[in-house]
C-alpha positions in Angstrom: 0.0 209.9 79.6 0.0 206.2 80.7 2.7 204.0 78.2 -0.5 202.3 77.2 -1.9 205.4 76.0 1.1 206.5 74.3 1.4 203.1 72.6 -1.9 203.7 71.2 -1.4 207.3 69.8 1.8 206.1 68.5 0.2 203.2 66.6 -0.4 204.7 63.3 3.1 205.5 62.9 4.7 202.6 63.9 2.2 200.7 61.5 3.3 202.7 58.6 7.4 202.2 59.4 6.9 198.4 59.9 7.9 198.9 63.6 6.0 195.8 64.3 6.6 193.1 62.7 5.1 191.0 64.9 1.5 190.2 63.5 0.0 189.0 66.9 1.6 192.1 68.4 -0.1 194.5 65.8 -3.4 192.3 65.7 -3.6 193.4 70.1 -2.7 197.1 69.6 -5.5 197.5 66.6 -7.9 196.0 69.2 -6.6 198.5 72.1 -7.4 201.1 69.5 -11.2 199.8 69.3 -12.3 199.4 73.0 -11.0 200.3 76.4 -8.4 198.4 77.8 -9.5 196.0 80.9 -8.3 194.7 84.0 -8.0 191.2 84.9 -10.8 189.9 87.0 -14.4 191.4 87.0 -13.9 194.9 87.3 -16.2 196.3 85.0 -14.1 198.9 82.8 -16.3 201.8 81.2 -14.6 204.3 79.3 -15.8 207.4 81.3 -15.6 211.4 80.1 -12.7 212.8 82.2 -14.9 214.9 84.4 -16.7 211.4 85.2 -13.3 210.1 85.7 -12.9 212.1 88.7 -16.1 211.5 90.4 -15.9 207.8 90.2 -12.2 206.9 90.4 -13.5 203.0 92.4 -13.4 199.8 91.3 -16.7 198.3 90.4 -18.1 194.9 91.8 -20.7 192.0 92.1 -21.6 191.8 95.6 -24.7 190.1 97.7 -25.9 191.9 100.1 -28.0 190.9 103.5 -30.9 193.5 104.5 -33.4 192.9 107.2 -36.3 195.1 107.8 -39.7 196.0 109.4 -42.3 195.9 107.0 -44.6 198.4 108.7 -45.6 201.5 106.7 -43.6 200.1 103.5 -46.1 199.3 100.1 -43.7 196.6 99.6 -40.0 195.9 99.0 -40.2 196.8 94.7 -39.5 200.5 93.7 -42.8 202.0 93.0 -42.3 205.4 91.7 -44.4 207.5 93.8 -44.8 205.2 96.7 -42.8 204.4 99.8 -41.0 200.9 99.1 -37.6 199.5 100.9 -36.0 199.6 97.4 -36.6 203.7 96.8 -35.0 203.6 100.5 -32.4 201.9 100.0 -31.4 203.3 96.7 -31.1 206.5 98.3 -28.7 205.3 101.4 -26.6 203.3 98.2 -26.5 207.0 96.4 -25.7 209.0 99.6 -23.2 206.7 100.9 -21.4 207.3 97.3 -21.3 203.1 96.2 -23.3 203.6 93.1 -23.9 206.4 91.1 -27.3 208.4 91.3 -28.4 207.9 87.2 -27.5 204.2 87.7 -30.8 203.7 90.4 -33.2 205.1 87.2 -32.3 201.4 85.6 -31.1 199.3 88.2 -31.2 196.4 86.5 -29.3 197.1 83.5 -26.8 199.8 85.6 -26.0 197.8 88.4 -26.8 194.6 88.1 -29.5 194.6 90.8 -32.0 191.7 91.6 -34.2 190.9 94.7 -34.7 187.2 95.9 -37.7 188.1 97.1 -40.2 190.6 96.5 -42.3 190.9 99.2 -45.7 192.5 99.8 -47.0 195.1 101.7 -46.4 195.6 105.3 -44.3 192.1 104.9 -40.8 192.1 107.0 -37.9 190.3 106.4 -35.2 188.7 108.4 -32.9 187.5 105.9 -33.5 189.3 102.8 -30.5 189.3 100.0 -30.2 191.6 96.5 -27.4 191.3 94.2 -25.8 194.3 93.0 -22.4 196.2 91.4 -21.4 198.7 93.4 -18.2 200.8 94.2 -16.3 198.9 96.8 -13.2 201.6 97.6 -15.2 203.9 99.1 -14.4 203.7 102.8 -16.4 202.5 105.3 -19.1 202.1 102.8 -21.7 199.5 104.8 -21.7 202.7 107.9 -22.4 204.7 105.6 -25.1 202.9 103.7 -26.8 202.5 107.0 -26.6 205.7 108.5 -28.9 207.0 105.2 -31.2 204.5 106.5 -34.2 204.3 108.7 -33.8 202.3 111.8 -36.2 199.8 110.5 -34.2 199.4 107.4 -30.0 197.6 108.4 -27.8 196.4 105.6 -26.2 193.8 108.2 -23.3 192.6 105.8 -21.7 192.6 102.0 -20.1 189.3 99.9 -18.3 189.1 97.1 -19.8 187.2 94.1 -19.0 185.7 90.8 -20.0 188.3 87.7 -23.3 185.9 86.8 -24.5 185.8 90.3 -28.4 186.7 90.8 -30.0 186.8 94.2 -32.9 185.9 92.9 -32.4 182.8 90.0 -29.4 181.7 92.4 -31.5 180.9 95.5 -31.9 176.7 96.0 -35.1 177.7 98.3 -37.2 180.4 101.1 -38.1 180.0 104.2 -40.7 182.4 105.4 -42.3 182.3 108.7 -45.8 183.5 109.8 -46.9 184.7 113.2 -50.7 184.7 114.2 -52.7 184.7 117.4 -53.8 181.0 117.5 -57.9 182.5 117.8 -57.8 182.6 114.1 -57.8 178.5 114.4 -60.8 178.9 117.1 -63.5 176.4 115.4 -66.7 178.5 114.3 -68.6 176.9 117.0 -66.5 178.7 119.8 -66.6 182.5 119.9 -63.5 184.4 119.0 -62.8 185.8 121.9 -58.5 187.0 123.0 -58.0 185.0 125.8 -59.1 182.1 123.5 -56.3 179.6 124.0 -55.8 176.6 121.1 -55.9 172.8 122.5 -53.6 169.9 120.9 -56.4 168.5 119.0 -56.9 172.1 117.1 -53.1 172.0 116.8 -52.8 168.4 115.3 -55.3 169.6 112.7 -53.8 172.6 111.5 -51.0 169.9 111.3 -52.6 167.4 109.2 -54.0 170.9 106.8 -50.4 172.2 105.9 -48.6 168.7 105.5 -51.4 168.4 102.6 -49.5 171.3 101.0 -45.9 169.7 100.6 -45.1 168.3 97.0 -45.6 170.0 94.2 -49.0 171.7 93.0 -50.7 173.6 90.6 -51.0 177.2 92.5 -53.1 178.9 90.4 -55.8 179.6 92.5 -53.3 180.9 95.2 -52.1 184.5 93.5 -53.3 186.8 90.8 -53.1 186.5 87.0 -52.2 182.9 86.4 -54.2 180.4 84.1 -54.3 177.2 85.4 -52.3 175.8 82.4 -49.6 178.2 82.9 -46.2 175.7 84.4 -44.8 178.7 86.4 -48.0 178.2 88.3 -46.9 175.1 89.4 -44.5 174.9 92.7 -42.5 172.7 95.1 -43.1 173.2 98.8 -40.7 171.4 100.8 -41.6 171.9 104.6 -45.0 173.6 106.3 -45.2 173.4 110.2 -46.3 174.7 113.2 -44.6 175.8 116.4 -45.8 175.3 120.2 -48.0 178.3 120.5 -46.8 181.0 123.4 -48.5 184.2 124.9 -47.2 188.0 124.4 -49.2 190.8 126.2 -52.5 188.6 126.9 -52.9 187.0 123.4 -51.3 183.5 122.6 -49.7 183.0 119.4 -48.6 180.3 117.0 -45.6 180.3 114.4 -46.4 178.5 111.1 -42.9 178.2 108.9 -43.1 177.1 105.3 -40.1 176.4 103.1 -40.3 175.7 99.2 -38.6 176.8 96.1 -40.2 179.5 95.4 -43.5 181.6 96.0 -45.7 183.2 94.1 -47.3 186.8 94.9 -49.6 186.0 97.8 -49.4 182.4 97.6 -48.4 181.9 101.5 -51.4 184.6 102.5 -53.3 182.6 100.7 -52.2 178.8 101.8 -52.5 180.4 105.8 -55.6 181.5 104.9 -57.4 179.0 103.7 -55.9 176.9 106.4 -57.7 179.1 108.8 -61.0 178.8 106.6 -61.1 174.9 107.1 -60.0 175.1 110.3 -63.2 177.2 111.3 -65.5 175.2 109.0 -66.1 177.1 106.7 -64.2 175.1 103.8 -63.4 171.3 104.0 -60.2 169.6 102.6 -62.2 169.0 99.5 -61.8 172.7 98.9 -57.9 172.3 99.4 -58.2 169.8 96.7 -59.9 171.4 94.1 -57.8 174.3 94.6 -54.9 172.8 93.0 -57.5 171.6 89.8 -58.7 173.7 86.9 -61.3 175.1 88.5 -61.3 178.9 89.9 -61.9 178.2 93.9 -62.5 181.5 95.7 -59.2 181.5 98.2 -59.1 184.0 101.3 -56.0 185.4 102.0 -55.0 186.2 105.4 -53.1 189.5 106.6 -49.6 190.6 105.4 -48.5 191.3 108.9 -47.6 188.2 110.4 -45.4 187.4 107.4 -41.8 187.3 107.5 -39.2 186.3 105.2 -36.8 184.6 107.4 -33.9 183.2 105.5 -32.8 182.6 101.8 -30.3 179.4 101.1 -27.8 179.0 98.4 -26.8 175.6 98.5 -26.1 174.8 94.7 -24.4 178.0 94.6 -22.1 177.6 97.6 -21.1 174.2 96.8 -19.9 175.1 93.0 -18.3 178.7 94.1 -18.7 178.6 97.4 -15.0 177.6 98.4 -13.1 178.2 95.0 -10.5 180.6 97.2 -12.0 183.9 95.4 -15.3 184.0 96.1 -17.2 183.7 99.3 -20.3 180.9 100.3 -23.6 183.4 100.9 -23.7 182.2 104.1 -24.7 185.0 106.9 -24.6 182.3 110.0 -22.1 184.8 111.1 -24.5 187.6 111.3 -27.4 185.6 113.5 -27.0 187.5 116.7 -27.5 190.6 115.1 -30.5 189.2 113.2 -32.2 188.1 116.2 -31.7 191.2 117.7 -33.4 192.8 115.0 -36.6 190.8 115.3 -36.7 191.2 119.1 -36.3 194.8 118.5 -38.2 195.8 115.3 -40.1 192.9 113.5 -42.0 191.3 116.2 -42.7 194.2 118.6 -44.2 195.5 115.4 -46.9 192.4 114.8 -47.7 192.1 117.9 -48.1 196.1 118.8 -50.2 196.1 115.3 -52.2 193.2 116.3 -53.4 194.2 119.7 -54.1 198.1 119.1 -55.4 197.6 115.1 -56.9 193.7 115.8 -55.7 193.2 112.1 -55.8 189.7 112.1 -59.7 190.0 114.4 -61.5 192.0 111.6 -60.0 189.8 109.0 -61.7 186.8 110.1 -64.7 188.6 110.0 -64.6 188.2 106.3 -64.4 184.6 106.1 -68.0 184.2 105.7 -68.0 186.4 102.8 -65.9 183.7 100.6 -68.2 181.2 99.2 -65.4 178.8 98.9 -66.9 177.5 95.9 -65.5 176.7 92.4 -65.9 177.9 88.8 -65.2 175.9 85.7 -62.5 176.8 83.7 -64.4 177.8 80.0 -61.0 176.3 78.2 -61.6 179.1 75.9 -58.2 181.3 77.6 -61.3 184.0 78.5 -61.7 183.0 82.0 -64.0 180.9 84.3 -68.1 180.3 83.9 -69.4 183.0 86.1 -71.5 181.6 88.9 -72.4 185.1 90.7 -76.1 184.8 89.3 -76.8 181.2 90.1 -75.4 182.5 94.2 -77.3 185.2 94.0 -80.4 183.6 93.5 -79.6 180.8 96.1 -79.8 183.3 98.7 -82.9 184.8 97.5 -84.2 181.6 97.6 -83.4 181.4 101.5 -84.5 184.6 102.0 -87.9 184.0 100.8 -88.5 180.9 103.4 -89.9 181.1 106.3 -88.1 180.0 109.1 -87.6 180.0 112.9 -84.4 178.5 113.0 -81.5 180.4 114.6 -79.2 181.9 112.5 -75.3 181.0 112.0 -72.4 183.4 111.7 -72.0 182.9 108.0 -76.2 182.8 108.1 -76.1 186.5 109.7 -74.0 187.5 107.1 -75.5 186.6 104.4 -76.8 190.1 103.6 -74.0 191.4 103.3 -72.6 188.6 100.5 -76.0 189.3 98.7 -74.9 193.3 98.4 -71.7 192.1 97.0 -73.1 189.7 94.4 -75.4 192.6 93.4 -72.4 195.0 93.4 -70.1 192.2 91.2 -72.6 190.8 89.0 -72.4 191.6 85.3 -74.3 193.9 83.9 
């Protein structure tokens, strides 16, 4: 029995004899007898049943810690009971390495503390990925073992201590996500798509003069799922949106777009890249770009999940107010870039561009461009929705169909029969 402990059992008795007089000193001993005494700092003290005592005998702490990984075959990075995610993954390496304990990854959030900074979609890599978490950090040589419980494809490349409060997520200053794509999905409608097409400077300067239209901030509504226009989260700051000097890999040429803002919503970079693509081709126009951010519903393509990577999180306002306070350390993983790099040269883009040439994602996705009418519905105002506009479509294409004409038909012309099925499929009953 510890002295603490003995002081406690022996409290009673000394209260009775007048053993201390000392009212502070009797005030802090009737307090020891409520809760479980704590250590200094963060460690989070539990009062554990003895038998627990001996499976977890490790100090608990906030950490932040840097995953990369290969999107490929994953339904996303969220735990979806049922469904192969990087989180179920992970938790499993985090149990069988011994750092947290195996009830404490039913309720992550409330047993360890964990947050994602990002949660991204399905089939989407990342480069520079970060959760915040409490886990055990005696265990020895716990960030081997964490990884050798993990698919190659998954790395847990390092571990920093945090302050208690810290969340990966509500912490982050901004994202910077990059996206990879053959440069024929820029290819104006009036050139065939073809593999060997190869983009020219004056295609380039317009994709250019497209995404710098996206910086500021805007109403995103019409750029994920579930969001009224008059809903403020909807709105969102985008910092940066460029593209790199395309290069070839394997015969097809490619192009790097990177966008950096605050924060994204689900889909909302699919969806900026691909209506980029869409007025690129001519089949929107920068009015369409405009309305977009308006009240209106604006049908919005969204382009493939496999050229998307998250490429690095940055904690600026965190790093400057803890970031060199002597006791905690600046998320900062500069220290970690070769390693990082070597992970995209070995897993993330040998992925995209193996996918792209044997499964021509990104080919059969621009096939469906035509489909998208591109055009807007009113908002009602009512909170029910938009004015539905799949009638009055419907029966503009009839009314093509029923002329005669010999003129020759346009891609989006030629499939035109196939929008008409949808519309009949879609329309309301």
């Amino acid at each position: 029995m510890s002295v603490d402990e003995r002081i406690v059992a022996d409290l009673p008795v000394a209260l009775e004899s007048g053993a201390f007089k000392n009212e502070v000193e009797c005030s802090k001993l009737e307090l020891s007898q409520k809760r479980p005494i704590e250590d200094v700092g963060d460690f989070e003290a539990k009062k554990l049943k003895p038998e627990e005592d001996k499976l977890w005998p490790f100090r608990k702490k906030k950490l932040a810690m840097l995953l990369v990984y290969s999107g490929k075959g994953y339904l996303g990075m969220q735990k979806n009971t049922g469904f192969k995610t990087i989180e179920s993954d992970l938790f499993d390496a985090l149990v069988k390495a011994g750092v947290v304990r195996p009830d404490h990854i039913e309720q992550p959030g409330a047993k360890m503390g964990f947050q994602r900074a990002a949660r991204t979609d399905k089939g989407v890599s990342a480069a520079g990925q970060v959760v915040s978490l409490k886990m055990f950090v005696d265990v020895d040589q716990a960030l081997k073992k964490i990884n050798d419980n993990l698919p190659a494809q998954i790395r847990v490349l390092g571990l920093k201590r945090t302050t208690k409060g810290f969340d990966a997520k509500n912490g982050c200053s901004y994202r910077t996500y990059i996206y990879i794509t053959p440069t024929f999905a820029f290819a104006p409608l009036e050139e065939l798509v073809k593999e060997d097409y190869r983009i020219t400077e004056d295609v380039c300067e317009n994709v250019r003069g497209i995404i710098k239209m996206y910086t500021g901030t805007h109403n995103f509504h019409n750029f994920t799922s579930g969001k009224k226009p008059n809903d403020p989260s909807a709105k969102r700051y985008i910092m940066e949106f460029a593209v790199g000097q395309p290069f070839v890999h394997d015969g097809l040429e490619y192009v790097v777009l990177t966008v950096r803002g605050q924060s994204f919503m689900m889909h909302q970079i699919r969806k900026m890249v691909g209506l980029t693509m869409a007025i690129v081709r001519g089949f929107a126009n920068m009015d369409t770009l405009k309305r977009s951010w308006e009240v209106e519903k604006v049908d919005v393509p969204k382009a493939p999940g496999l050229g998307l990577v998250l490429d690095k999180l940055h904690y600026d306002a965190y790093n400057k107010r803890f970031g060199n306070d002597g006791m905690h350390e600046a998320i900062d993983w500069s220290q970690y870039k070769d390693e990082i790099e070597r992970f995209k040269e070995e897993f993330i883009y040998p992925t995209i561009f193996a996918t792209e040439k044997n499964e021509k994602s990104m080919l059969k996705w621009l096939a469906t461009l035509p489909l998208h009418d591109y055009e807007y519905k009113i908002y009602d105002g009512s909170g029910q929705g938009y004015a539905n506009k799949l009638q009055e479509a419907k029966l503009l294409l009839v009314s093509e169909k029923s002329s005669e004409t010999s003129e020759v038909k346009s891609p989006d012309q030629e499939a035109k029969p196939l929008v008409d099925r949808v519309i009949e499929e879609t329309a309301p009953t």
